[in-house]
C-alpha positions as CSV (number, residue, x, y, z in Angstrom):
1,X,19.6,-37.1,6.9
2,X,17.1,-35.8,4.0
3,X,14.8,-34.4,6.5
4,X,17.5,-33.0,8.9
5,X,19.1,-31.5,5.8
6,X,15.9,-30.0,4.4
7,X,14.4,-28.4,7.9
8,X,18.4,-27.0,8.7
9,X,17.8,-25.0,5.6
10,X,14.1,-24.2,6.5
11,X,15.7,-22.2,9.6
12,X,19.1,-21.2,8.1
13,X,18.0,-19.4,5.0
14,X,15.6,-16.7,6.8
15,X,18.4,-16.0,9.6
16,X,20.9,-15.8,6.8
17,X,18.9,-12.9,4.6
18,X,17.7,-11.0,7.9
19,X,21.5,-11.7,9.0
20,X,22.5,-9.6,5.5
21,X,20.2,-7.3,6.0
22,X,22.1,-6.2,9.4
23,X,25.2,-6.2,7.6
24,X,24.3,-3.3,5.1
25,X,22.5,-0.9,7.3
26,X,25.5,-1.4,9.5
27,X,27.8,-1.7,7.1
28,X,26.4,1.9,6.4
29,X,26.5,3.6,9.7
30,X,22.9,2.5,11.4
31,X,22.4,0.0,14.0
32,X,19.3,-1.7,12.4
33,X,17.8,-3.4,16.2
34,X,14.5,-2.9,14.4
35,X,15.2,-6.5,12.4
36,X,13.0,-8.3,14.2
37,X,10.1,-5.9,13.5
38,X,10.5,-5.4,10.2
39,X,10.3,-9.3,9.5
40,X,6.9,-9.1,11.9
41,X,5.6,-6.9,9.7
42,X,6.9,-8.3,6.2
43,X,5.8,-11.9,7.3
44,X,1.9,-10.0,7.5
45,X,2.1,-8.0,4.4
46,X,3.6,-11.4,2.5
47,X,0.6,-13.7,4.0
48,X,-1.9,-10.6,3.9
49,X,-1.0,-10.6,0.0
50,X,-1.2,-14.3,-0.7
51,X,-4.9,-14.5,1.3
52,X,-5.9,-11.7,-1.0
53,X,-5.2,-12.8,-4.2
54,X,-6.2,-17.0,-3.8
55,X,-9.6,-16.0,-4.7
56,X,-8.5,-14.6,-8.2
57,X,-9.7,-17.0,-11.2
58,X,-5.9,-17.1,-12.0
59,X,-4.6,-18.8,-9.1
60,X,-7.7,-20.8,-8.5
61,X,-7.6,-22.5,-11.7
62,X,-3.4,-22.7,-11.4
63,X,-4.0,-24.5,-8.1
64,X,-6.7,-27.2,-9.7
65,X,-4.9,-27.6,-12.8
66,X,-1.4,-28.0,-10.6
67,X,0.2,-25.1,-12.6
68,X,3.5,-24.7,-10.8
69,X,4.8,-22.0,-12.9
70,X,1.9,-19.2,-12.2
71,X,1.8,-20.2,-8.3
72,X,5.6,-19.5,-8.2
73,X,4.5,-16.2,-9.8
74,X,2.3,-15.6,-6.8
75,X,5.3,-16.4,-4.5
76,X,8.0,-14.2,-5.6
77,X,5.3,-11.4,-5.8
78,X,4.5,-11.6,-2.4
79,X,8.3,-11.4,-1.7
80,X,8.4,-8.8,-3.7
81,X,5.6,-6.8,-1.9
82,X,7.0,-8.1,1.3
83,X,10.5,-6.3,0.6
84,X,9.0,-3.0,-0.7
85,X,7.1,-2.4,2.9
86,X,9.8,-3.9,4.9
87,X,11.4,-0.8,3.0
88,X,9.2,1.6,3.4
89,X,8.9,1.0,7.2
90,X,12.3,0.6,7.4
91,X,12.1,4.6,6.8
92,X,10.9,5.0,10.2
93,X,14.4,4.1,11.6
94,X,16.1,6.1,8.9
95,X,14.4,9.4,9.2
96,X,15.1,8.9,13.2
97,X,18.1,8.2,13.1
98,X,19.7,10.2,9.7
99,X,17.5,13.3,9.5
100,X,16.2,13.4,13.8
101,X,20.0,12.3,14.5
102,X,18.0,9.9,17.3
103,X,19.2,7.3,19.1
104,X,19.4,4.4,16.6
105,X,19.2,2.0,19.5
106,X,15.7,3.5,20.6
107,X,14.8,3.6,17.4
108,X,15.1,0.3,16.6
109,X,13.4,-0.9,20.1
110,X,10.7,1.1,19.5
111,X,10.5,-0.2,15.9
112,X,10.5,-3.6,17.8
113,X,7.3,-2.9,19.8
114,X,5.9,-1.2,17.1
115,X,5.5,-3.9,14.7
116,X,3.2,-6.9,16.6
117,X,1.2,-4.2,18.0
118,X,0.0,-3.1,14.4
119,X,0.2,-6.3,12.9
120,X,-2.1,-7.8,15.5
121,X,-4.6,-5.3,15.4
122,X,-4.7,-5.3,11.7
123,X,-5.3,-8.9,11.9
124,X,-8.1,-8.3,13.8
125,X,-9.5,-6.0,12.1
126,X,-9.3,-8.5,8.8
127,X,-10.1,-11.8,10.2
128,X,-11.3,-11.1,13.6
129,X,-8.8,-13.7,15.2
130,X,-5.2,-13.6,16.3
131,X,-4.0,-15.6,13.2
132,X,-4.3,-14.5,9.6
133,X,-4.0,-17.7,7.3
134,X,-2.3,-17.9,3.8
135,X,-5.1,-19.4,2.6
136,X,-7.9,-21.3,3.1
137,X,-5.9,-24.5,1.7
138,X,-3.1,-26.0,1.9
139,X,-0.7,-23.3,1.3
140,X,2.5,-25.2,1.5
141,X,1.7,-27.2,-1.4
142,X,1.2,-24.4,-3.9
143,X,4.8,-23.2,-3.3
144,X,6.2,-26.7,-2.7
145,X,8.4,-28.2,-5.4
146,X,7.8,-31.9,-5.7
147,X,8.4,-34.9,-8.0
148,X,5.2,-33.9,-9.9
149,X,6.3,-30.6,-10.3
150,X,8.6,-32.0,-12.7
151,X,6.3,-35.2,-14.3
152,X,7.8,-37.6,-12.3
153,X,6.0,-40.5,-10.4
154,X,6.4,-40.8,-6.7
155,X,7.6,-44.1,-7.6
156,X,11.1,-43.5,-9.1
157,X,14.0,-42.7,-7.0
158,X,16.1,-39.7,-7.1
159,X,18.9,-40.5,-5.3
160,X,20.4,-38.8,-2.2
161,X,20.8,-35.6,-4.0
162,X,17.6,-35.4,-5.4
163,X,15.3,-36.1,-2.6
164,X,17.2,-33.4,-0.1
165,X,17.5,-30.4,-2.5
166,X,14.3,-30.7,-5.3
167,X,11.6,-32.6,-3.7
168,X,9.4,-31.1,-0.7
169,X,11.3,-28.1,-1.0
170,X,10.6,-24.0,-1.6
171,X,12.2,-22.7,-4.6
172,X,12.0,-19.4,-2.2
173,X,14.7,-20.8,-0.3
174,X,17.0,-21.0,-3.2
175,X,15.7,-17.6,-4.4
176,X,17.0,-16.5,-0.8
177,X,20.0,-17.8,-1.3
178,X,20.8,-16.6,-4.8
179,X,20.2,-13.2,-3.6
180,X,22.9,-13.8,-0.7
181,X,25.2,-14.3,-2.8
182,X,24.5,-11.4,-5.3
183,X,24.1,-8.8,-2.8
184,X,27.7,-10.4,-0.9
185,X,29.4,-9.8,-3.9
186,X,27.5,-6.2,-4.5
187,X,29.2,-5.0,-0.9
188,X,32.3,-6.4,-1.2
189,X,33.5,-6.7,-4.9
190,X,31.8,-3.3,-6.2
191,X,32.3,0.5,-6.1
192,X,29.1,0.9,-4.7
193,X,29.9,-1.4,-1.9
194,X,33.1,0.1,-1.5
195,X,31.0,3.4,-1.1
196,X,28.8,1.9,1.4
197,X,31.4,0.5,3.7
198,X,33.1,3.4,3.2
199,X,30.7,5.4,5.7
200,X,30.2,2.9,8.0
201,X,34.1,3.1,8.9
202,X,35.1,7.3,8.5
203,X,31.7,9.0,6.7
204,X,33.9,12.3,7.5
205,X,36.6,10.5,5.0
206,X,34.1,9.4,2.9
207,X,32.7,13.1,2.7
208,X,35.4,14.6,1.9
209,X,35.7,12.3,-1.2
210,X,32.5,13.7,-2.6
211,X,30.1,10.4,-1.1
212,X,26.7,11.7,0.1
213,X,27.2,10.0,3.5
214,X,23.2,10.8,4.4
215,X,22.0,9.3,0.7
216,X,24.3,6.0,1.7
217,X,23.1,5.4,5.0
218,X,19.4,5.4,3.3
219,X,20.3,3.2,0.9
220,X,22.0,0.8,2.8
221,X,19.0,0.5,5.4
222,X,16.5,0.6,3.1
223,X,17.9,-2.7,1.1
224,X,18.1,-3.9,5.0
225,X,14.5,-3.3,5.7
226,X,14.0,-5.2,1.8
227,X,15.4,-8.0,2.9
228,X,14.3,-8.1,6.9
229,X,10.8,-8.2,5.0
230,X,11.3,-10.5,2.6
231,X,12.9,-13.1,5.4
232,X,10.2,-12.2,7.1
233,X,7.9,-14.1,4.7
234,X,10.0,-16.2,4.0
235,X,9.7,-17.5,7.6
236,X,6.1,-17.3,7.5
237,X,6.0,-19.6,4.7
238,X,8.8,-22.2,5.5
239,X,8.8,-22.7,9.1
240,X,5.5,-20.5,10.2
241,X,2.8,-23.1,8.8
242,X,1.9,-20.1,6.2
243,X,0.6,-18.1,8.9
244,X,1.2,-14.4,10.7
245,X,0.3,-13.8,14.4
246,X,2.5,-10.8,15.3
247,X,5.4,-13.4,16.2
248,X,8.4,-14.4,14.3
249,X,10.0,-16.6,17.4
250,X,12.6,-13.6,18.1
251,X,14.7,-14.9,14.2
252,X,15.0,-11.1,14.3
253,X,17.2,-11.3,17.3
254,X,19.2,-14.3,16.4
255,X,20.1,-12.8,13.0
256,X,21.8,-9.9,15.0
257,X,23.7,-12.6,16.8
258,X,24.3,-14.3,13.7
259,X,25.7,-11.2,12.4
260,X,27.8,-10.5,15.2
261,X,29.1,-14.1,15.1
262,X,29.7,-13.8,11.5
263,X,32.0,-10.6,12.1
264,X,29.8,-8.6,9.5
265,X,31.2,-10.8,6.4
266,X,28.6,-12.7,4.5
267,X,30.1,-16.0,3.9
268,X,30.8,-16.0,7.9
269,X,27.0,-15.3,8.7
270,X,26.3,-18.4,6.4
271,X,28.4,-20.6,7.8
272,X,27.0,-19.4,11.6
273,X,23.4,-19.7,10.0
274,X,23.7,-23.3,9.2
275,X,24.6,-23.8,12.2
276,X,21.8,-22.2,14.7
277,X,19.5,-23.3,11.8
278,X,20.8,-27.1,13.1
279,X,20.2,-26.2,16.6
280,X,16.7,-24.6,15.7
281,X,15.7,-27.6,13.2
282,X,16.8,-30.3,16.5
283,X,14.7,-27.9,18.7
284,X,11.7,-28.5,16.9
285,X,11.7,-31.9,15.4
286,X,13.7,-33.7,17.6
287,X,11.2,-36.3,18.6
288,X,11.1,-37.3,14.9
289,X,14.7,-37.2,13.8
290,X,15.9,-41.0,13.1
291,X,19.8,-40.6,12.5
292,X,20.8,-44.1,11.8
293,X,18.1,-45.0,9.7
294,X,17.2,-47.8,12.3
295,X,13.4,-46.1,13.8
296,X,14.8,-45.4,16.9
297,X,14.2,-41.4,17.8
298,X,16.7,-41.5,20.4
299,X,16.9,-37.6,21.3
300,X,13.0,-38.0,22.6
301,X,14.2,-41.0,24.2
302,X,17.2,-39.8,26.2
303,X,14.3,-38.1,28.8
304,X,15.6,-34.7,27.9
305,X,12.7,-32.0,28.2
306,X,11.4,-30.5,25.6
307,X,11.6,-26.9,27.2
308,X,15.4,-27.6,26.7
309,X,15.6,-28.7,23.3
310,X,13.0,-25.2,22.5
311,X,15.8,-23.3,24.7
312,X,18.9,-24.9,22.4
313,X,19.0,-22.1,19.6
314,X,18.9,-19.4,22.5
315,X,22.0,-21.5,24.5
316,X,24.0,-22.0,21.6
317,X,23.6,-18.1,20.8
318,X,24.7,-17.0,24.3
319,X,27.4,-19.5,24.1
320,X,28.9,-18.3,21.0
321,X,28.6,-14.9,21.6
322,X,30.4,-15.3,24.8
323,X,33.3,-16.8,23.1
324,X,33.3,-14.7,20.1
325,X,32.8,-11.2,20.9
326,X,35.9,-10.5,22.1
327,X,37.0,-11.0,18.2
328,X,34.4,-9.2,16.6
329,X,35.2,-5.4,14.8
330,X,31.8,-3.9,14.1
331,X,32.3,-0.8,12.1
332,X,33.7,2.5,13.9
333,X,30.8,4.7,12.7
334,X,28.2,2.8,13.5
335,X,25.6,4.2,15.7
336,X,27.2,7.5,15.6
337,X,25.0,10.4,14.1
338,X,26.6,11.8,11.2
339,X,27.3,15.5,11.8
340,X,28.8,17.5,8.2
341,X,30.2,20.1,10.1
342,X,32.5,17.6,12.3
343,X,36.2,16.4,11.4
């Protein structure tokens, strides 16, 4: 249950982020399809970071000596720098779609093919392979928390609690997490939110109210491309084997359909990210998921294919979508080109 627990949240926490990152550029008035993209490219720039600065004395020495603290310092600024170009390219889609008054859905899909096309030839161009490693270690245990993170033998038990939500995990899922919930309560509980949602539903209304409808818009995809690119390597690191090959397993796309599922409210996209991240975690580690405790791995054993349990996540989506669409309300505006001189 620790280990089914622990990989559910592997695959939930980077569909929930890029999930909320749909949410505000929509939220806002732009249909941000380019998701998927934008986490292709902030998955590179996050690794691309990491690879450059192992070599630094600092991190060297932090990794010998097993200081936790200053490897944690790498991590969040890799997320960090991962946000700020998932930002910047997330300007593409913004200047297309807000100054061009393009269509946002060719925007996006263009966005979409963009992406692994530039990230692949930049990785060969710096490694002269298809994959660019983290680095030339094992990267997982520099950002890992563990008992001896916190001085305590392997030996001593920490309960149920313990073993599932501080040892073998990344604090970047929790980091994730925290910022969930901040930004959630930013759209929905502030003036600023208000604002934003405000031109995703009537921007003519919203105008007239003195709101810069344009300056909105940018905002609110620009914190979507933040946080596309931070998920982005956020999946590289958790569930990627800290690498980036131009491929995020289409986690773009399912956050769209988490977001649709969720009905564009954050605490519903949770919820519906738990849930595909179940179906994702029994699609890849279902040959070693014991549920009673008793060594029998009985969804390898039932004779199942594996292509099926790959195709799960995908199923479910389709599924749910199917049965939930009908009850979804995306905002009125969004999509629609924002002309000033309309009412």
């Amino acid at each position: 249950m620790t280990f089914l627990i622990q990989q559910t949240l592997l695959y939930a926490v980077p569909l929930m982020i890029v999930a909320l990152a749909g949410v505000f550029a929509e939220r806002s008035g732009i249909i941000n399809l380019a998701l998927e993209g934008i986490m292709i490219f902030g998955a590179f720039i996050g690794v691309l970071f990491v690879h450059s600065m192992q070599n630094l004395e600092v991190f060297t020495t932090a990794a010998r000596e097993g200081d936790w603290l200053t490897l944690q310092g790498l991590e969040l600024l890799a997320m960090v720098v991962a946000a700020i170009m998932g930002a910047i390219f997330s300007l593409l889609l913004s200047f297309a779609s807000i100054n061009l008054r393009a269509d946002q859905t060719i925007g996006g899909t263009a966005l979409n093919l963009l992406a692994p096309a530039l990230v692949l030839f930049l990785i060969r161009v710096l490694a002269n392979q298809n994959t660019l490693q983290m680095q030339t270690g094992d990267a997982a245990s520099w950002f890992m928390i563990k008992k001896s993170t916190f001085g305590v033998k392997k030996s001593v038990d920490w309960g149920f609690f313990g073993e599932t939500f501080l040892n073998k995990v990344y604090i970047a899922t929790y980091i994730c997490i925290i910022i969930f919930i901040v930004l959630a309560i930013i759209l929905y509980k502030t003036k600023f939110g208000l604002r934003l949602r405000s031109c995703g539903e009537n921007p003519q209304a919203a105008d007239s109210l003195g709101i810069n409808v344009y300056k909105m818009r940018y905002i609110g995809t620009t914190i979507s491309g933040a946080l596309a690119g931070m998920g982005g390597f956020v999946y590289s690191l958790t569930t990627a084997n800290c690498t980036a090959n131009g491929d995020v397993a289409g986690f773009g796309f399912l956050a769209l359909a988490v977001m649709i599922f969720g009905n564009w409210k954050p605490l519903n996209i949770a919820g519906a990210s738990l849930l595909f991240g179940l179906f994702k975690c029994i699609a890849a580690a279902y040959s070693s998921i014991d549920i009673n405790g008793d060594g029998v791995y009985w969804l390898a054993e039932i004779g199942i294919s594996s292509h099926l349990y790959r195709m799960l996540p995908y199923l479910v989506t389709l599924v749910v979508l199917a049965f939930t669409s009908k009850k979804s309300r995306a905002p009125k505006a969004e999509g629609i080109p924002y002309d000033k001189g309309s009412r």
